[in-house]
C-alpha positions in Angstrom: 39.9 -62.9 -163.9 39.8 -66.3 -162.2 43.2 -67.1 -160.9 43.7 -71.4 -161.2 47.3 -73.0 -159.4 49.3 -75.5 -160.7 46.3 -78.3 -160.6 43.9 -76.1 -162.4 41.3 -76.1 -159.8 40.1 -72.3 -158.8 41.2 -71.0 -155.3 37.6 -70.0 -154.5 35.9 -72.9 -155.8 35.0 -74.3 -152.4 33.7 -70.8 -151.3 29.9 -70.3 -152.9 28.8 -66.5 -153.3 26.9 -65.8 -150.1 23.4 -64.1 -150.4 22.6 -60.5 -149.3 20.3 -62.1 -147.1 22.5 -64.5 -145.3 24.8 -61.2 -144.5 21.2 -59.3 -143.0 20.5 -62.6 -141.1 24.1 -62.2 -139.4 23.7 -58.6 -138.8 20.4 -59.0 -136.7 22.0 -61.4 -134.9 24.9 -59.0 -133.9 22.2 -56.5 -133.3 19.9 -58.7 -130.9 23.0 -59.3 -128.9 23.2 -55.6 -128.8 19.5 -55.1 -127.8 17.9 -54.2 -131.2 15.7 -56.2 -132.0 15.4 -56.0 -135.9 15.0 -58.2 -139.1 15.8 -57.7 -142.7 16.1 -54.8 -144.2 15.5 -52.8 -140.6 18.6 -54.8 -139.4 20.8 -52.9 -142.7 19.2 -49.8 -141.8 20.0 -49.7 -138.4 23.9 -49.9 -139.3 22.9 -46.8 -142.0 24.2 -43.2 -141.4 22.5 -40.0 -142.9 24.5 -37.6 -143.8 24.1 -34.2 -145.0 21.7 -33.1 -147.7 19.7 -36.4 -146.7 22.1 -38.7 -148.3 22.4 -42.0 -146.4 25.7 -44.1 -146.0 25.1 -48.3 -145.9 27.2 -50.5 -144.2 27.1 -52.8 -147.5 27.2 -52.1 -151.1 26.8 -54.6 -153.8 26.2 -54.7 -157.5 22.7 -54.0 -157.1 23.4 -50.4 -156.2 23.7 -49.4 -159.7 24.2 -46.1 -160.8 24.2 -44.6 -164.2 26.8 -45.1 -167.0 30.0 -42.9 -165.5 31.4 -43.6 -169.3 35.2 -43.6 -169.6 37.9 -40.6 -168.6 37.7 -38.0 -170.6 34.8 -38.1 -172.7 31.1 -37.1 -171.7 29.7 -37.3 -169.3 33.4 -36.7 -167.9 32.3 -38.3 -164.5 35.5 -40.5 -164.7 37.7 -37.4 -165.6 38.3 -33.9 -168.0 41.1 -35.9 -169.4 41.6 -39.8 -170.9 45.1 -39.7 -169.3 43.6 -38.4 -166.0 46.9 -37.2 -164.3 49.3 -40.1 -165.1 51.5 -37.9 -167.0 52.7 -35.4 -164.9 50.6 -35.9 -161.7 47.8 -32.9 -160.4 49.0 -29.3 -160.6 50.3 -28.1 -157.2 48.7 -24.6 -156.5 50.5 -23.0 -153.5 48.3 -19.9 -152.0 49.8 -16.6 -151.2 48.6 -13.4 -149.6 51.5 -11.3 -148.8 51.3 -7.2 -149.2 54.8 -6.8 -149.4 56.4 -7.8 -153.3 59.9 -8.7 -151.9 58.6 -11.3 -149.3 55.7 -12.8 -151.6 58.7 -12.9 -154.2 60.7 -14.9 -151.5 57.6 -17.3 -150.6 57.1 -17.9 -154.8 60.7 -18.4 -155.8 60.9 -20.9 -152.5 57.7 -23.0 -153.6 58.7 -22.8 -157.7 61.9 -24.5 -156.3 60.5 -27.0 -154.1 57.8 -29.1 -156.1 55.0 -26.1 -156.9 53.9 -26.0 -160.3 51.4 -22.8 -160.3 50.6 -19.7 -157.8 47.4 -18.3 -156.7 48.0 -14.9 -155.8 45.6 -12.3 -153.7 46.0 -8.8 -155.5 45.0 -5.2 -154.3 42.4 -4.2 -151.6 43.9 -4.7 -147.6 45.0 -8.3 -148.0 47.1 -9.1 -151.5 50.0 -7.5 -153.1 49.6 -4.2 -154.8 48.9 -4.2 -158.8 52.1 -1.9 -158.7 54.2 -4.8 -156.9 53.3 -7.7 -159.1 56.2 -7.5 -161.3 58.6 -7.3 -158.1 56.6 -10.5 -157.2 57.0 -12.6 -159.9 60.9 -11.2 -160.5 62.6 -14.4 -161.2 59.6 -16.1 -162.2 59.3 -17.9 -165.7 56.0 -16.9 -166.5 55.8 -19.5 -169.6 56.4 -22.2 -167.3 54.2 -21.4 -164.1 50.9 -20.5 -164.4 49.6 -17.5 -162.4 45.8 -17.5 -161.0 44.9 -14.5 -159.8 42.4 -13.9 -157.1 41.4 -10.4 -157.7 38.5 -8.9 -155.6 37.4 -5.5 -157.1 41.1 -4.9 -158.6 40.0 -6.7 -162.4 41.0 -4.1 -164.5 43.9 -3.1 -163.2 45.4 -6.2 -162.0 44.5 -8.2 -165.7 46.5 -5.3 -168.1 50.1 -5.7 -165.5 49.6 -9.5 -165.9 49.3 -9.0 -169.4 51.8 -6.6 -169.5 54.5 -8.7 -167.7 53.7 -11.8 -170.4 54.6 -9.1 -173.3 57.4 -7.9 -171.2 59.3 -10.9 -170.7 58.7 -12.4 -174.0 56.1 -14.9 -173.4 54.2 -15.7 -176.6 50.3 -15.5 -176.1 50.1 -19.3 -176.6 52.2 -20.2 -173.9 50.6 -17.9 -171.2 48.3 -20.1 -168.3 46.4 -19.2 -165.6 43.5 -17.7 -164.3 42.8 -13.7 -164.4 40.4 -14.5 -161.3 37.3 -12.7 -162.4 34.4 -13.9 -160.3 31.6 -11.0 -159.9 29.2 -13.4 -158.7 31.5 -15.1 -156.2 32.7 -11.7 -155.1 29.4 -10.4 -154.1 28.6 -13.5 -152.3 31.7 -12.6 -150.1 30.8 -8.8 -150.0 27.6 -8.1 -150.5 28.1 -6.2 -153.3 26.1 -5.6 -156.4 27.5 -8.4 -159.3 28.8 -6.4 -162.4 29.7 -9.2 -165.2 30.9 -6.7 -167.5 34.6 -6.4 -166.9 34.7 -10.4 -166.2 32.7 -10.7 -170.1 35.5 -8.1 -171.7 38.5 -9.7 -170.5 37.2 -13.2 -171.3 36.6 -12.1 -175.1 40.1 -10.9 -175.2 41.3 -14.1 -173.4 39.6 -16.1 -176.4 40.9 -14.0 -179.3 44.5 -13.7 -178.0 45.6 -15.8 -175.2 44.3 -19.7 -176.1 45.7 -21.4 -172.6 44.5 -18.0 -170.5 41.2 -18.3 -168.5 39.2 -15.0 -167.3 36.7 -16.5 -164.5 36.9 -18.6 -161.7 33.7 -20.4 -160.7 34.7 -20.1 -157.0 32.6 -22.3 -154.8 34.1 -21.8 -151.9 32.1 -18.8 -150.5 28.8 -21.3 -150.0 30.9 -24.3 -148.4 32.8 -21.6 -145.7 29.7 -20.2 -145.1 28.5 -23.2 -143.7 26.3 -25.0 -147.3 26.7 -29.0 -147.8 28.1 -30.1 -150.5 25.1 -30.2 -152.7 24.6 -26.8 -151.9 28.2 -25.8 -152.8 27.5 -27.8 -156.1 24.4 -26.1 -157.0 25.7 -22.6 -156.4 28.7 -23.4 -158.6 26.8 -24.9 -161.5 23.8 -21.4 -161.2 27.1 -19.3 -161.6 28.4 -21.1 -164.1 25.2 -21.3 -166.5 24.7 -17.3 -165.4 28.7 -16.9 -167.1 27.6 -18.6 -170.1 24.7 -16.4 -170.1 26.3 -13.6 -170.1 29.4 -14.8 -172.7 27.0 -16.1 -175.3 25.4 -13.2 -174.9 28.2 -10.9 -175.6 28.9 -13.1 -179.0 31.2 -15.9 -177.8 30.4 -19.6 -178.7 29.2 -22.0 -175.7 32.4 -23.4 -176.8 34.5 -20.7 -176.3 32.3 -19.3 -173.4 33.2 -23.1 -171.6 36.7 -23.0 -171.9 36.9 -19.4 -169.8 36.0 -21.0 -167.0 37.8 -22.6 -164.1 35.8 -24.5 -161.3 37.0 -24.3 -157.5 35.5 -26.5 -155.0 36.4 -27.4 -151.1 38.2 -30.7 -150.8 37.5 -32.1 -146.6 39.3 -34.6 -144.7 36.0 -36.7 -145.3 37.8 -38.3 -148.7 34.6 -40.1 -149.9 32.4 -37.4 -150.3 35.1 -35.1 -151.4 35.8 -38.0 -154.3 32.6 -38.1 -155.4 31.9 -34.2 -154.9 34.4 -33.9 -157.7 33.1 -36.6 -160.0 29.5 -35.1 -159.7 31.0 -32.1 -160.3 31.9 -32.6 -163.9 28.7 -35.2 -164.8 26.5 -31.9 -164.1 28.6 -29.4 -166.0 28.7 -32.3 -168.6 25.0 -32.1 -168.6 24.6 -28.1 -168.7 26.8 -28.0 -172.2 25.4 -31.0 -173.5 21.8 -29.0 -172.7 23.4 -26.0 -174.3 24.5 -28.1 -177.3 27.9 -28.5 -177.1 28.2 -31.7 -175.4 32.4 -32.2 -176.6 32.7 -28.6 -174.5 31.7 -30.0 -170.9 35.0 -31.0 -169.2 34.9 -29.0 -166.3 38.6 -27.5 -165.2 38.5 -28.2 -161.7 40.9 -26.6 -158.5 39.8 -28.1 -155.5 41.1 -25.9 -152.2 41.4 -28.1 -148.4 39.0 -26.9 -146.8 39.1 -23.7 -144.2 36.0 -24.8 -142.3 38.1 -27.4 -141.4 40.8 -26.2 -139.8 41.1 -25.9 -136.2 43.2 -23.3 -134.4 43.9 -25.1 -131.5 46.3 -28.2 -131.9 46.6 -26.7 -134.9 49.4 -30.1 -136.2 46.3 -32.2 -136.4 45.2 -29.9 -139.9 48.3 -32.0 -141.3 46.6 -35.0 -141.0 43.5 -33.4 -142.5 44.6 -31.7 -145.3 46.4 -35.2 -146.3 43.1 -36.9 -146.4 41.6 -33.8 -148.2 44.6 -34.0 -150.6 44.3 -37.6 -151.3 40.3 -37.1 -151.9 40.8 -34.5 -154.5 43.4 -36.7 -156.4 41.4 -39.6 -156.6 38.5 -37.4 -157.6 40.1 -36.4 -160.6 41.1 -32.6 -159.5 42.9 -30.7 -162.0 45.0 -28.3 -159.6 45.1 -28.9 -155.9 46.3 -26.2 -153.2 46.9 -27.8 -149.4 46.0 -24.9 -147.5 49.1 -24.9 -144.3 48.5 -25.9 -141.6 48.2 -23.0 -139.4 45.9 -21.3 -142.3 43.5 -20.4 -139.6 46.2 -18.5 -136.7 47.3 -15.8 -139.6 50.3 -16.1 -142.3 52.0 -19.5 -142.6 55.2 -19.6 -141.8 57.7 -21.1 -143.9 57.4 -24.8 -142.5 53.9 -24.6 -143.0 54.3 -23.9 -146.5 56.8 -26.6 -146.5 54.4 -29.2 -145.5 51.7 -27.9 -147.4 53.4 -28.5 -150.5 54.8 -31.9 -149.5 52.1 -33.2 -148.7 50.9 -33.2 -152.7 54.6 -34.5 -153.6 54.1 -37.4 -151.3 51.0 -38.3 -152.2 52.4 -38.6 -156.3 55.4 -39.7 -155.8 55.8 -41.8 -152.6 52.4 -43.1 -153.0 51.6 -43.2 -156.5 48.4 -41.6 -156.3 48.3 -40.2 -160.0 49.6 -43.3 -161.4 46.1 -44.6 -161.7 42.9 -43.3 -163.4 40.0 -42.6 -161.6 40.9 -45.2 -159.2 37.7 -44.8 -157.3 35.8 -45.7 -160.2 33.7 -48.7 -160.5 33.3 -48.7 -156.6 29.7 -49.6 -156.2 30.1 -47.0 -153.0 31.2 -44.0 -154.4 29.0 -44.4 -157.7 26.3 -44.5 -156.0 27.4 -41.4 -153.9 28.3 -39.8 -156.6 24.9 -40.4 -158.1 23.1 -39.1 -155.2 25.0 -35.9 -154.6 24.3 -35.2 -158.1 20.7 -35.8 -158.0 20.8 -33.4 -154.5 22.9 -30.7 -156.0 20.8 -30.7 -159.4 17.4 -30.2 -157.2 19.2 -27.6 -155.4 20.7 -25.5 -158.5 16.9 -25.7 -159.9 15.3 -24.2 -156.9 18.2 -21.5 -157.7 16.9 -21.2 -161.2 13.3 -20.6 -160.0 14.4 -17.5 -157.8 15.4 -16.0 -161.7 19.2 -17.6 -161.1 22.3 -17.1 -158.5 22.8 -13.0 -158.6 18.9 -12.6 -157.6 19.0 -16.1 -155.2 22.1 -14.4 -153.5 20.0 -10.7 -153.3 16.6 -12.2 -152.1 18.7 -13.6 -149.1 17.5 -17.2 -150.6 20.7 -19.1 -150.7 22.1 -17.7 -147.4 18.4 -18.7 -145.8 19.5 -22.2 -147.2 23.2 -22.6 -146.4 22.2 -21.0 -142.6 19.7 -23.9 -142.0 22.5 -26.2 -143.4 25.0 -24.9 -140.8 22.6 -24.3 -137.9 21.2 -27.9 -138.5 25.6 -29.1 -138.7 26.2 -26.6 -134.9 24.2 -29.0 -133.4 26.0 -32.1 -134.3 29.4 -30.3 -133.6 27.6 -29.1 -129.7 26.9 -32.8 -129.0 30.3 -34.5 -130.4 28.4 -36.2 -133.2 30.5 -34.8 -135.5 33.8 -35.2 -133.5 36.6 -32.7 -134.3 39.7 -34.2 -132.7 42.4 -32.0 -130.9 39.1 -29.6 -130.4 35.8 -31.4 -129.1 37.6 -35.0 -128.9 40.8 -35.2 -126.8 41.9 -31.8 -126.4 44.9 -30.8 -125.1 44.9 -28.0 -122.0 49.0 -27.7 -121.5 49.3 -27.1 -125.5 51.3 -24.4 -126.5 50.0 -22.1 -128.3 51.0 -22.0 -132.0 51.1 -18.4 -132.9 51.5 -16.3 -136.1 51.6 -12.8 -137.7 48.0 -11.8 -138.5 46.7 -12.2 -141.8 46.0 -8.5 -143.2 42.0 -8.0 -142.3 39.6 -8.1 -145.8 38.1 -4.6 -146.6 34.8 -3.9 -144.4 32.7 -5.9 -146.7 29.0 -5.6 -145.6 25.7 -8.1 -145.8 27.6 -10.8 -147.6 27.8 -14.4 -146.5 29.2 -15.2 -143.2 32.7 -17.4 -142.7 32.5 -20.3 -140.4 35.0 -22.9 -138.5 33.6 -26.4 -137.0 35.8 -25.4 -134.2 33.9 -21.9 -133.6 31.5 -22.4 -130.7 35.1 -25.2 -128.6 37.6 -22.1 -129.1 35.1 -19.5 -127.7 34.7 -22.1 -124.7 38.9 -22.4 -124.6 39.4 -18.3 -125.2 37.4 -18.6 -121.9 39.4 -20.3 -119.7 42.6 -18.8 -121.5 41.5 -15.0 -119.9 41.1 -17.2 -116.3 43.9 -18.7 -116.7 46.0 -15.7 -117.1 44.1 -14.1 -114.6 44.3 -16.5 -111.9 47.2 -18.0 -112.6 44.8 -21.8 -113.3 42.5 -23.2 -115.5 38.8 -23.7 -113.8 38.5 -27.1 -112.3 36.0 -29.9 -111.9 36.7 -32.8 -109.3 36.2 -36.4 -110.9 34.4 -38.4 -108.1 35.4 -41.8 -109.4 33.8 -44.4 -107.7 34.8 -48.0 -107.1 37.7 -49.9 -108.5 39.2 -48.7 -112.1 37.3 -51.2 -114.2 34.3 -50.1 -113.2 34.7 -46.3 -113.1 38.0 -45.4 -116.3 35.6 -45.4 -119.1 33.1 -42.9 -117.8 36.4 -41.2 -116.1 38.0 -41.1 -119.2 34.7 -39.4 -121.4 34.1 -36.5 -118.6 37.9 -35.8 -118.8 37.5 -35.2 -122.1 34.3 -33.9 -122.3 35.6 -31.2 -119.9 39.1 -30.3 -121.1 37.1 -29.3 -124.4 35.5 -26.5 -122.7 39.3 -25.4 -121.0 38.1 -27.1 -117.7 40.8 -29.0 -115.9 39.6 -32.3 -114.5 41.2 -33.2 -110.7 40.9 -37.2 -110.7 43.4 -37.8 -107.3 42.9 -39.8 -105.5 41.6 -42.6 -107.9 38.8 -43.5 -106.3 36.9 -42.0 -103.8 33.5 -42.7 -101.4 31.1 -41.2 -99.2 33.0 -41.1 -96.3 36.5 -39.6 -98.5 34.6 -37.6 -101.3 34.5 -34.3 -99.0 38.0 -34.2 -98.2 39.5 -35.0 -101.7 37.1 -32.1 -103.3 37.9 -29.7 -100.8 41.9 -30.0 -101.7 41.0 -30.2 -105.4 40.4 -26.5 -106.0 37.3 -27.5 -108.1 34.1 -26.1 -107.5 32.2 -28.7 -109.3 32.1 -32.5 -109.6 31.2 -35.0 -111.6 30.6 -38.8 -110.1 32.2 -41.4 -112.7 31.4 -45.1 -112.6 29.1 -47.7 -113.6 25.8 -47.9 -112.8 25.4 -50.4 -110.5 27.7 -48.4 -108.2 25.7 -45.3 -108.8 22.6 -47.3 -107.5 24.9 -48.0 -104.4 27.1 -44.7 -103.8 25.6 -42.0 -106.2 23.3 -40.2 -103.8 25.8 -40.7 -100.6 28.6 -39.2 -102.1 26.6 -36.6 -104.2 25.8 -35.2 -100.2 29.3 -35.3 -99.2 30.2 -33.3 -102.1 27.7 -30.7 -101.7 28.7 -30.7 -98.1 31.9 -30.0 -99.0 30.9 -26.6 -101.3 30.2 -28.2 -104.3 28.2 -25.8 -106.8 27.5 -28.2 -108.8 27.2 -32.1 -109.1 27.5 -33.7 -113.0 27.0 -37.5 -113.0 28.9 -39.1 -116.1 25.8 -41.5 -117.7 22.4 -41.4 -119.2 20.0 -39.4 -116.9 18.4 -41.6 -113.9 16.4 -40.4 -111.0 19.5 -39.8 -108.3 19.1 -37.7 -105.4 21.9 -35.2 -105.2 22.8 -34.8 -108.5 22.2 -31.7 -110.3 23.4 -32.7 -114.7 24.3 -35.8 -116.3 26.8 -36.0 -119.3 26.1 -38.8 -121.5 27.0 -39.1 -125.1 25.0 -37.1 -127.4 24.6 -34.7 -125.0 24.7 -30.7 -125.6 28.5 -30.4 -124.4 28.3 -26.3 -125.7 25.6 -26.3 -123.8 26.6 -27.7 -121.0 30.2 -26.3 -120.4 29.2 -22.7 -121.2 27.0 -23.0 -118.5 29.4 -24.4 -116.2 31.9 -21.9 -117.1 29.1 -19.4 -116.3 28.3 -20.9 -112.9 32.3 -20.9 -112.3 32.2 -17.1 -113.1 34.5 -17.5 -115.9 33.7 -14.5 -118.3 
């Protein structure tokens, strides 16, 4: 709508529609001054990122990035939500996580939540780390069972953990109709955690008597997030989901229920990250490929996927651990705009063992704040229409479809997880991920990016450790290969009394050498190594002295380059002289006498620091 003032003469009437070409022929402009010299489309490309599974992020978008028909919320192909009214109503459904053993503390944690803005529980029940079957009813004492739906994540406990919920709705009087939830069975998701042989048959039994008796009930989770915390992309963690999903069909049509029926058993759960973009449109390409599968299978109506989205635990970082906050929020406010049905914040110190009960606090706040304060559900699909995210959303489909097919080849997900195929393809994924984590391309802030040495370490009861599983797929952390660096110089520390130390030769006057001063500080201090920069600036003839009452044992010479061509080799000699092991020079690689490494950005930094740390003798 054209907006006209009083006169009736348009605002942007003196503006004329620039051309996509006028914006490349500023852009190379920008770029020459930069050194790249490029020209039309080469200039857009330069400013392009590629991103995992291939998919490559513009620095424009435009109405000629079309992308197909997303339809309208809450009919097929549901891309723009399960639901007309998306979540205006009553906002998303806040699913707090529990894993407590003991029934009178996990009763404690639930009533607490219930109380304080969290509308369903996800409880862990039997084996090492969730509440006995026998304790469930102690758990849920107080709880009004009609009002807050219970998802159960089950492992190998099915049976027996499905006939006490049951038992507990009969119990307390709540009619068939008005019982919600999850019973949690997932064979297929369980032997991609364990190894174990998939056996669909108690998950089939209890979804037939979900159908006939309990309308609102679910019996499977189509849990996703075994693929993305073993290290898969997010096409990979959509293809795995949507091979599981068509195997549960398979194997409910097959016992006699309708692909109707069989559709509304299931319950999708997918990995929401703190990048909010590709978490959006992971959730909208989510439901346009179920949408597809039951429109294939003839029941078109039946495709609106159920979606729980989960922040992510790759994500979180164990050391300054109060930075998760910050991630989870952008993880929370991805999976609301992306239409998520039920969203659990995972707290913040998910990865250091049990939340506490501040952690939980935030956790669940940070859903309330999002609806409430910022009026996040108040709007459908608001990310809709973007020519961005359609097109993203677009693409990750198209990725995730060609990789559930190559699943479907192997003869489907139970023989793709046996034959080793999908954990081939989600350990390429992560392998190919390690190496942008090792050189900072992928920053993790708190961790890789400004760390913090004289943090205080946040610590927690230990979560109860899983049963032994055996040969299924492998957990991992973006912050894995910076916290075994930090564990490190933790044991030295305590040891010695002091972290190990590197001596930051700065050369010249501050505005020459802070910015290269500043990166190896940081560069350093993510491998637990405490940079000495007194006195500010050094030269040959005051180099020795200062490293000598550092207590480092390596250096690294900071400054621009000009001074390097100038000092670099002089004071790289007085160093050495003085007992330096070894001399780092904070730039691109040159040809400098005296110096042994240089640390440049986009440089190994795993690499580099373990083998400082090895040098330094720090086990």
């Amino acid at each position: 709508m054209t907006v006209l003032p009083a006169d009736g003469l348009s605002l942007a009437a003196e503006f004329p529609d620039p051309a996509h070409e006028q914006w490349q022929s500023l852009v190379e402009g920008v770029l020459r001054k930069s050194g790249k010299d490029v020209a039309g489309s080469a200039a857009e490309e330069a400013l392009s990122t590629t991103v995992e599974d291939g998919l490559i992020t513009r620095p424009l978008y435009t109405s000629r990035d079309d992308a197909p028909d997303a339809g309208f919320p809450g009919f097929a192909p549901f891309t723009r939500g399960s639901k007309a009214e998306g979540n205006v109503a009553n906002g998303w459904d806040v699913r707090q996580r529990h894993s407590l053993t003991d029934p009178a503390r996990l009763n404690e944690a639930v009533l607490a939540d219930l109380e304080n803005g969290v509308t369903s529980l996800w409880l862990t029940v039997g084996g090492a780390t969730g509440v006995p079957v026998s304790g469930l009813a102690r758990a849920l004492d107080g709880v009004y069972l009609d009002l807050a739906p219970v998802v159960l994540d089950v492992g190998g406990e099915l049976d027996s953990a499905a006939t006490e919920l049951l038992r507990l709705y009969e119990e307390r009087g709540v009619a068939p109709e008005s019982a919600r939830g999850n019973l949690g069975a997932d064979p297929l998701g369980r032997a991609a955690r364990s190894g174990s042989a998939p056996e669909p048959a108690a998950a089939v039994h209890w979804a037939e008597r979900c159908a006939k008796e309990y309308p609102r009930l679910r019996a499977l989770t189509v849990d996703a997030l075994p693929y993305h915390e073993a290290g898969g992309s997010a096409a990979q963690e959509l293809g795995s989901s949507l091979a599981t999903g068509v195997a549960y069909l398979r194997a409910l049509t097959g016992a006699g229920l309708s692909v109707e029926a069989a559709c509304a058993q299931l319950e999708f759960r997918y990995a929401a990250t703190a990048d909010q973009f590709l978490t959006i449109a992971k959730l909208r390409a989510a439901r346009r490929l179920w949408a597809r599968v039951a429109e294939v299978c003839g029941a078109a109506d039946a495709g609106a996927q159920r979606q729980h989205a989960v922040t992510s635990p790759v994500m979180m970082t164990r050391r300054d651990p109060w930075v998760n906050m910050l991630r989870t929020t952008l993880a929370c406010l991805g999976a609301g705009v992306g239409g998520a049905d039920s969203v659990t914040v995972l707290p913040f110190d998910h990865a250091l063992g049990l939340p506490d009960a501040f952690a939980r606090r935030i956790a669940r706040n940070t859903s309330t704040i999002l609806m409430e304060e910022s009026h996040l559900a108040r709007v459908i699909d608001p990310a809709g229409g973007s020519w961005y995210v359609e097109r993203l959303t677009t693409e990750l489909a198209d990725a995730a479809w060609a990789f559930f097919q190559e699943i479907e080849r192997a003869g489907g997900q139970a023989a793709a997880l046996g034959s080793g195929l999908i954990g081939e393809r989600l350990a390429a994924t992560w392998a190919a991920r390690s190496k942008d984590l090792a050189r900072r391309k992928e920053p993790v802030t708190g961790v890789s990016e400004f760390p913090h040495l004289a943090e205080r370490l946040v610590e927690r009861k230990a979560a109860p450790a899983a049963d032994g599983a055996s040969g299924g797929l492998p957990t991992v952390r973006r912050d894995e290969a910076f916290e075994a660096l930090r564990a490190r110089s933790d044991a030295h520390l305590a040891e010695t009394g002091r972290r190990p130390r590197v001596f930051l030769a700065a050369l010249g006057p501050a505005s020459a050498h802070t910015a290269r001063a500043t990166f190896a500080s940081n560069l350093f201090q993510a491998g637990g190594i405490e940079p000495v920069h007194d006195p500010a600036s050094v030269d040959a003839s005051t180099a020795a002295e200062a490293f000598a009452t550092s207590g480092a044992t390596v250096a690294c010479l900071c400054s621009g380059d000009a001074l390097y061509a100038e000092q670099a080799e002089a004071v790289a000699s007085a160093l050495r002289t003085a007992g330096a092991q070894r001399v780092f020079l904070a730039g691109r690689p040159a040809e400098y006498p005296g110096v042994d490494e240089y640390v440049f950005a986009g440089c190994d930094v795993v690499a580099v620091l373990s083998s400082v740390l090895d040098r330094m003798g720090v086990a």
